[in-house]
N, C-alpha and C positions, 0 to 999 in steps of 0.2 A: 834650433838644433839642426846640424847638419842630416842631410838623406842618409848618410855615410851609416852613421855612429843608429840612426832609427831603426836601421834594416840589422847591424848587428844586435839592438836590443829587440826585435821581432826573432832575430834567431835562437839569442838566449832565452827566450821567453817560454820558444819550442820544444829548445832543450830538457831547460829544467822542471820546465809544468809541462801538464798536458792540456794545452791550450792550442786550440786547431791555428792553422795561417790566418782564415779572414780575423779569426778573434785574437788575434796579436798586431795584426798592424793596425785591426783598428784599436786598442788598448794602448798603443804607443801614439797615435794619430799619425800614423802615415798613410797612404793613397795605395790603395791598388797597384794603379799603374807605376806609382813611384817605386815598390815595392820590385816589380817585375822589370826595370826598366834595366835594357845592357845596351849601353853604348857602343856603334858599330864601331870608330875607329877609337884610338887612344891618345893621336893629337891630332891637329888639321893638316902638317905638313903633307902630306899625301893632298889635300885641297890643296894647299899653297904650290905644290912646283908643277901642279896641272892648271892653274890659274895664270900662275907667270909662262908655262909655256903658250898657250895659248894668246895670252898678251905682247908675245914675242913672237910669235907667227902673222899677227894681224894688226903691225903698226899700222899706223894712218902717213 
């Protein structure tokens, strides 16, 4: 099962019982860290045109 869809059933879990955070992800079997985890960017292109410049500053 995706991380996606685990962290929404850890939310509703919150929701509708009263079941703390650690006892809902682990109920669901998700990780801590998987739980808490925020992606700094939201795709690489920000990596990709600082690679290529860089690649085009320092041909051989």
């Amino acid at each position: 099962m995706p991380t996606k869809v685990r962290k929404t059933w850890v939310q509703a879990l919150q929701k509708n019982n009263s079941v703390t955070i650690t006892m809902s992800y682990g109920i669901v079997g998700l990780s801590r860290c998987a739980y808490y985890y925020q992606p700094k960017l939201q795709d690489d292109s920000m990596i990709i045109s600082v690679l290529n410049a860089i690649t085009d500053r320092h041909l051989r």
